[in-house]
C-alpha positions in Angstrom: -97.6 20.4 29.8 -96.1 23.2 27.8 -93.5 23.5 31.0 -92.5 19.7 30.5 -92.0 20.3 26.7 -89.7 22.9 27.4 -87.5 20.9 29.8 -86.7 18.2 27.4 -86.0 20.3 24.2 -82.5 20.0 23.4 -81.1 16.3 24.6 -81.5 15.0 21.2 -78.4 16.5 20.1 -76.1 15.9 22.7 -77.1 12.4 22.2 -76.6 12.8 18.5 -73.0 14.5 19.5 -71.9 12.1 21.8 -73.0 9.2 18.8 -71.3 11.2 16.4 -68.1 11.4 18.7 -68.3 8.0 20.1 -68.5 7.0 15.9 -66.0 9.3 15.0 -63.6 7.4 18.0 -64.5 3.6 16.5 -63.5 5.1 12.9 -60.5 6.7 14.3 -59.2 3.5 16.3 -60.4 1.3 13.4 -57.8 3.5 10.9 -55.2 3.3 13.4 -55.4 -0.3 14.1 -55.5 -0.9 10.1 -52.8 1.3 9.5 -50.9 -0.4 12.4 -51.9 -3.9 10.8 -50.9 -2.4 7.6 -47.6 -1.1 9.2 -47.1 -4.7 10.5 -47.6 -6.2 7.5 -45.1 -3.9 5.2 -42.6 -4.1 8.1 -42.5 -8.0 8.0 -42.8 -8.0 4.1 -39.6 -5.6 3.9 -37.7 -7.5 6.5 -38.0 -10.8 4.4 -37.3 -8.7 1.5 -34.1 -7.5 3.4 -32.9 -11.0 4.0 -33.4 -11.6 0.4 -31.4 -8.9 -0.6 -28.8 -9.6 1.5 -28.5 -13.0 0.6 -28.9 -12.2 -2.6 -25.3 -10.2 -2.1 -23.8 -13.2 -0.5 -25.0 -15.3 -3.4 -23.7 -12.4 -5.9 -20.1 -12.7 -4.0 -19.9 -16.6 -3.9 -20.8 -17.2 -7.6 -18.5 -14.5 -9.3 -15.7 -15.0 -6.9 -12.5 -13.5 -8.4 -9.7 -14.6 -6.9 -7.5 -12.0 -8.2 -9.4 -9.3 -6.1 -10.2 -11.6 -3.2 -7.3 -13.8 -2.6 -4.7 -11.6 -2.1 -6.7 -10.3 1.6 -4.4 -11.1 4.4 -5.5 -13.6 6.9 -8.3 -11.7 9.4 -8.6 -8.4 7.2 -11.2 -8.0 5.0 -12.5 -5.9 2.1 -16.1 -4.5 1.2 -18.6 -5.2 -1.8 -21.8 -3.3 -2.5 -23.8 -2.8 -5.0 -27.8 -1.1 -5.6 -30.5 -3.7 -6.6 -34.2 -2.2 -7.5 -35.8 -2.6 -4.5 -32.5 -2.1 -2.2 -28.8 -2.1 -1.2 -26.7 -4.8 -0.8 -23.3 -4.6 1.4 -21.2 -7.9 1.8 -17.7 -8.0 4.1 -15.6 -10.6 3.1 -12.9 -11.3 5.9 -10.0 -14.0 5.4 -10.0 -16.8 8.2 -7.2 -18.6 6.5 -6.9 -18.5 3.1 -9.1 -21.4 2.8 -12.0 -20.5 5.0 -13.5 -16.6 4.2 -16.8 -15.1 6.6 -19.2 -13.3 4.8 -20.7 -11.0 6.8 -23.9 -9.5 4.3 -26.5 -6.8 4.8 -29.6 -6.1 2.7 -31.5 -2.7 3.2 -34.8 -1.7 1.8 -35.1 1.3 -0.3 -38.5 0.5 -1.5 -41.2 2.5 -0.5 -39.7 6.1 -0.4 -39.2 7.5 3.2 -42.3 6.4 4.9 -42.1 2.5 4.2 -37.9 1.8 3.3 -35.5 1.4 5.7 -35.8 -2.1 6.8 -32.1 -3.9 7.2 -31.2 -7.4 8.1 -27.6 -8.9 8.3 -26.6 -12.7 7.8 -23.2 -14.4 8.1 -22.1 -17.3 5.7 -19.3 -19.1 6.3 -17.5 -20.2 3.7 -14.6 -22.4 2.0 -12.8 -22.3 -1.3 -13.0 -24.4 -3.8 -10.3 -24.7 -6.2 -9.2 -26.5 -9.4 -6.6 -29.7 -7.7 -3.0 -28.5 -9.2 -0.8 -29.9 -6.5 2.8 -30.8 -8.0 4.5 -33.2 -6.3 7.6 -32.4 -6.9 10.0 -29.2 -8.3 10.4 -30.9 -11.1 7.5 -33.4 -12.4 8.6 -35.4 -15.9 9.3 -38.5 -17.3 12.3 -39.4 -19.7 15.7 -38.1 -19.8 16.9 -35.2 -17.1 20.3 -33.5 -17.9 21.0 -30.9 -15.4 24.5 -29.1 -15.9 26.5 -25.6 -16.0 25.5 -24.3 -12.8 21.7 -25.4 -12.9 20.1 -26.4 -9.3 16.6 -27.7 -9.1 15.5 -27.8 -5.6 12.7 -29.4 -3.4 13.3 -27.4 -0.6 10.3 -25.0 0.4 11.0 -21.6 -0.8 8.7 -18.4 -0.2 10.2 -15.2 -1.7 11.3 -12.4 0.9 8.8 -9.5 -0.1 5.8 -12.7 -0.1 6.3 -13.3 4.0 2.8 -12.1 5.1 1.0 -13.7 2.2 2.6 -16.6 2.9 1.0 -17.3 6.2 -0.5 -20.8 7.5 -1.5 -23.6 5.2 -0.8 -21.1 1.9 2.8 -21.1 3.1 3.4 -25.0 4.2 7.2 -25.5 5.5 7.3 -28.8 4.0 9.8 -30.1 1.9 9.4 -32.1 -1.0 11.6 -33.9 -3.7 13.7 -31.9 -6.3 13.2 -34.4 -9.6 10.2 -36.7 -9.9 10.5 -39.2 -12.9 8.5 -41.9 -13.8 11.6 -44.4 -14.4 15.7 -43.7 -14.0 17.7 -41.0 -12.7 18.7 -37.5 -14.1 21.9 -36.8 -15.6 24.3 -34.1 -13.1 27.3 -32.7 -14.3 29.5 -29.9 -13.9 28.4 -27.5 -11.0 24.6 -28.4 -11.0 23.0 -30.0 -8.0 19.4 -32.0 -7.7 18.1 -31.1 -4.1 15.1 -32.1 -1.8 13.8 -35.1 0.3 14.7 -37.2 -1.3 16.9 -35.2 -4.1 15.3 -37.3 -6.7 12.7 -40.3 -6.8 10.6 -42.6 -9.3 6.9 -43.2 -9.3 6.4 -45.7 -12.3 2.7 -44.4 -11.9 3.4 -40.9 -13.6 1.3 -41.4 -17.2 -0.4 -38.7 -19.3 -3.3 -38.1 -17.1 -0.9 -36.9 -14.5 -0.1 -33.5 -16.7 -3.9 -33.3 -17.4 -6.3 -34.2 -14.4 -6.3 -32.1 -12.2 -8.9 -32.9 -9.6 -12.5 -31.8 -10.4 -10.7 -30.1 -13.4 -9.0 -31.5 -16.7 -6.5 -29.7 -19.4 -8.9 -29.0 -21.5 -11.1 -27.0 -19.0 -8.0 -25.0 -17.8 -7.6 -23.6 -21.4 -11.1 -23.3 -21.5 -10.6 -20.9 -18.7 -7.3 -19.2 -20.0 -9.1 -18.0 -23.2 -12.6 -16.9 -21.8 -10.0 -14.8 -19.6 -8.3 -13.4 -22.7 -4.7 -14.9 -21.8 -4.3 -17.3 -25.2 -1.0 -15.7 -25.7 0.0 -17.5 -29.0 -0.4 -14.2 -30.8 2.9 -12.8 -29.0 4.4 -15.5 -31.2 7.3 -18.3 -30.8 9.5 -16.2 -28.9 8.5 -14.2 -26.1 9.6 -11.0 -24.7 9.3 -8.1 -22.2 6.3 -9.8 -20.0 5.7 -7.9 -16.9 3.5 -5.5 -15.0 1.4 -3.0 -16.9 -0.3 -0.6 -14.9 -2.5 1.8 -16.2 -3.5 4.9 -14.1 -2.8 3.2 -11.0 -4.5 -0.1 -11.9 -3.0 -3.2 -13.1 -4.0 -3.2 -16.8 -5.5 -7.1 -17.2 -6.2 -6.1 -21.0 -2.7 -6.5 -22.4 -1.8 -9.9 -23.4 2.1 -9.4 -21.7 1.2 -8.3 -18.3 2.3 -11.5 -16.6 2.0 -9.7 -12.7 4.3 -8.4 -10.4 6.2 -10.2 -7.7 5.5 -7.7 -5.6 2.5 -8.5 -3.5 1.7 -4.3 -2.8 2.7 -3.4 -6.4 -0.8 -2.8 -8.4 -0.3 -6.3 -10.3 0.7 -7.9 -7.0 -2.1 -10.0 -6.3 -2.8 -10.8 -10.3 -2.1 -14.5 -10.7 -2.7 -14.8 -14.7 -3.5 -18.0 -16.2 -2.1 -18.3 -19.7 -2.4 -20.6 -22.5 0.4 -21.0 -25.3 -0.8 -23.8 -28.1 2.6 -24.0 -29.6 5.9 -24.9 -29.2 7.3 -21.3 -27.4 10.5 -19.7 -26.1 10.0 -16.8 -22.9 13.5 -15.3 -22.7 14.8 -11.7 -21.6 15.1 -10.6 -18.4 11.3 -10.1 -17.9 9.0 -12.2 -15.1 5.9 -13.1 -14.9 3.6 -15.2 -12.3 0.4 -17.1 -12.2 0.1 -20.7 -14.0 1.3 -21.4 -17.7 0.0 -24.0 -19.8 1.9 -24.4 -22.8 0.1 -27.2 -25.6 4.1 -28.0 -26.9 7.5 -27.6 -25.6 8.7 -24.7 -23.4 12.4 -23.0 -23.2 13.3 -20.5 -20.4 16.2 -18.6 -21.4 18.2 -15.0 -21.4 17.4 -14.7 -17.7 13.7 -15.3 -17.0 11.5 -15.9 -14.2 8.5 -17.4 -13.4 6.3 -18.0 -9.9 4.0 -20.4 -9.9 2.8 -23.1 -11.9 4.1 -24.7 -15.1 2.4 -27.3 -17.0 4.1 -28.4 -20.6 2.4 -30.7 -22.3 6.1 -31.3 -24.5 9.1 -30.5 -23.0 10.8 -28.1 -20.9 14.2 -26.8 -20.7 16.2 -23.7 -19.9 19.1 -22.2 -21.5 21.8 -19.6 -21.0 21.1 -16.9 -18.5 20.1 -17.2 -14.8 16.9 -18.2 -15.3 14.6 -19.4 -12.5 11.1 -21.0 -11.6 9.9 -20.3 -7.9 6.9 -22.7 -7.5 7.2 -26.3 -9.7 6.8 -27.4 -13.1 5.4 -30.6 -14.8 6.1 -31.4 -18.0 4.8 -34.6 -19.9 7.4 -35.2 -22.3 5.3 -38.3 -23.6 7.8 -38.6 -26.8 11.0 -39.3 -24.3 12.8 -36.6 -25.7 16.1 -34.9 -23.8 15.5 -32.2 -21.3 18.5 -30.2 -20.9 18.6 -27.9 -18.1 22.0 -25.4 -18.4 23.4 -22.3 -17.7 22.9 -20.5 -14.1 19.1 -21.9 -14.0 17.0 -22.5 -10.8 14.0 -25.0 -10.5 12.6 -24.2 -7.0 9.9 -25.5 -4.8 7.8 -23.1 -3.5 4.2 -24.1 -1.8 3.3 -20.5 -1.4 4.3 -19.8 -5.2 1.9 -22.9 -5.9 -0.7 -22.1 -3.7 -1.4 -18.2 -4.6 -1.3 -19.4 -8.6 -4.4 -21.1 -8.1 -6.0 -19.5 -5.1 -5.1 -15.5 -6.8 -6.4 -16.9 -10.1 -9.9 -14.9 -11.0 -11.5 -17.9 -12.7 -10.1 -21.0 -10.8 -11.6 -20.4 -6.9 -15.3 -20.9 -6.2 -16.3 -20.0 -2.7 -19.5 -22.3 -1.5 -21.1 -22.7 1.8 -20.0 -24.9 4.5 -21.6 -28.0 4.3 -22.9 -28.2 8.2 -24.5 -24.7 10.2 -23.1 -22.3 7.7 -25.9 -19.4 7.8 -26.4 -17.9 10.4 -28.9 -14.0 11.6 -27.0 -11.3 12.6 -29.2 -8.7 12.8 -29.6 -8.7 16.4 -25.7 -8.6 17.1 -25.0 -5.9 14.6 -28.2 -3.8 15.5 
């Protein structure tokens, strides 16, 4: 008896080791397969929350497009946008198809969670097109009433893109058409001396032309264009009736947008290349000197060039417009209402000339006029698994 006693002392705690051992394996496995679910879990919540953030960029991009930084990319470069959000990083690369059509390629990352947890990136492309306020002149010269074109004066329909403008002037932003020189909505203009009306046809009447032609503008009316030009600051009657010395001002290597007579550059690579102003006069003004300026310019009464100036883009006068002595020149088109019939008197060495690109890079350069929005059909697309 005492012999048997002494065989079987002891296997009551190998059996409580191997229990403790098997337990201490179930605990273990049942941590790792909760910190694996829990793993799982944070991974999938982070990569939604990457998505978000990176459409969250694209969003950012589309709503506060600025034309002015945007619109001058040449077709199939791009440029890069970033910025930090609280839970991540947003990076969006906006690449020109054709002026019109821009690919957003946008990545979100995950900073959330210190090193353990953050890290989680996802990457979607948007395809998108640009919207843009429906200023499409017709003509070099848009008006109604009486035309007198003398001296040496030429007003032109034929398409016109400035020399140093070639590679921005590419595809549908640089259209070869042609177009007419004088649009009126009755008669004929007045040519004498050396002066010459050009285009297909050199002139033509469209009884149709009425005041809503010089202020609808699409989706887009006057009113709403000045709207713009003062929330951007460019409500220029303070520089007074007559108007000198507009130009480039650049300020530490960037093109100062703060001062009321920094009109551009027409030089695309200069700093205020790509800056497309649109400016509001409410009075009756005079731009003379030998200064430029480019963009579109809305002027509430009547408008004289003289003394040598010139202007790219768009010109909208609600009164008249004329020019006077000195060469001066328009490269784009100008509409002006002249609702009271009143002369229009176009002298000197002056140049009225069509110019699609001139018109097209007003509006699409202009920092409040473009709004970039989704394609309507398969815009959004994941691509996360081409990029990773």
């Amino acid at each position: 008896m005492m012999h048997r006693r002494r065989g079987q002392a002891g296997f009551a705690m190998p059996a409580v080791i191997g229990a403790l051992v098997i337990i201490g394996i179930l605990v273990t496995a049942g941590f790792y397969m909760a910190r694996q679910e829990l793993r799982i879990g944070v991974a999938s919540n982070h990569a939604n929350m990457a998505v978000n953030i990176a459409q969250a960029g694209a969003n950012e991009v589309m709503a506060n497009w600025n034309g002015y930084q945007l619109g001058n990319i040449a077709a199939w470069a791009d440029t890069v946008l970033t910025d930090t959000l609280a839970n991540g990083i947003w990076t969006v690369t906006i690449q020109n198809a054709n002026n019109f059509v821009y690919f957003l390629t946008a990545t979100g990352q995950v900073t959330e969670g210190g090193a353990l947890w953050a890290g989680a990136s996802r990457t979607i492309g948007i395809a998108t097109k640009i919207l843009f306020a429906n200023i499409n002149p017709p003509a070099a010269l848009t008006t109604r009433g009486q035309v007198k074109v003398g001296g040496t004066s030429d007003i032109i329909g034929t398409n016109y893109t400035p020399p140093s403008w070639g590679s921005y002037c590419t595809g549908s932003m640089g259209a070869t058409y042609d177009t007419t020189g004088v649009l009126l909505d009755n008669g004929s203009p007045s040519v004498s001396g050396s002066a010459t009306v050009q285009g297909t046809p050199p002139f033509t009447t469209d009884p149709s032309i009425v005041d809503s032609t010089f202020t609808n503008f699409g989706d887009m009316d006057w009113n709403e264009l000045v709207t713009f030009a003062q929330i951007e600051g460019k409500e220029v009657t303070s520089l007074g009736g007559n108007i000198n010395g507009t130009g480039p001002v650049v300020t530490s290597g960037r093109c100062d947008t703060g001062v009321l007579s920094n009109w551009g550059d027409s030089v695309p690579t200069n700093p205020c290349g790509a800056y497309f102003p649109l400016i509001y006069h409410a009075n009756d003004v005079a731009i003379q000197s030998n200064g430029f300026g480019q963009g579109i310019l809305l002027v509430e009464g009547d408008l004289q060039l003289r003394g040598g100036y010139t202007f790219f883009g768009i010109i909208i006068v609600q009164g008249t417009f004329s020019t006077g002595s000195g060469n001066n020149r328009v490269i784009g088109a100008v509409m002006a209402s002249n609702a009271a019939d009143l002369n229009q008197s176009f002298l000197g060495t002056g140049t009225i000339q069509y110019s699609a690109c001139g018109v097209n890079r007003a509006v699409l350069n202009n920092a409040s006029l473009a709004r970039a929005r989704p394609l309507d059909d398969r815009s959004w697309v994941d691509l996360t698994a081409a990029v990773n």
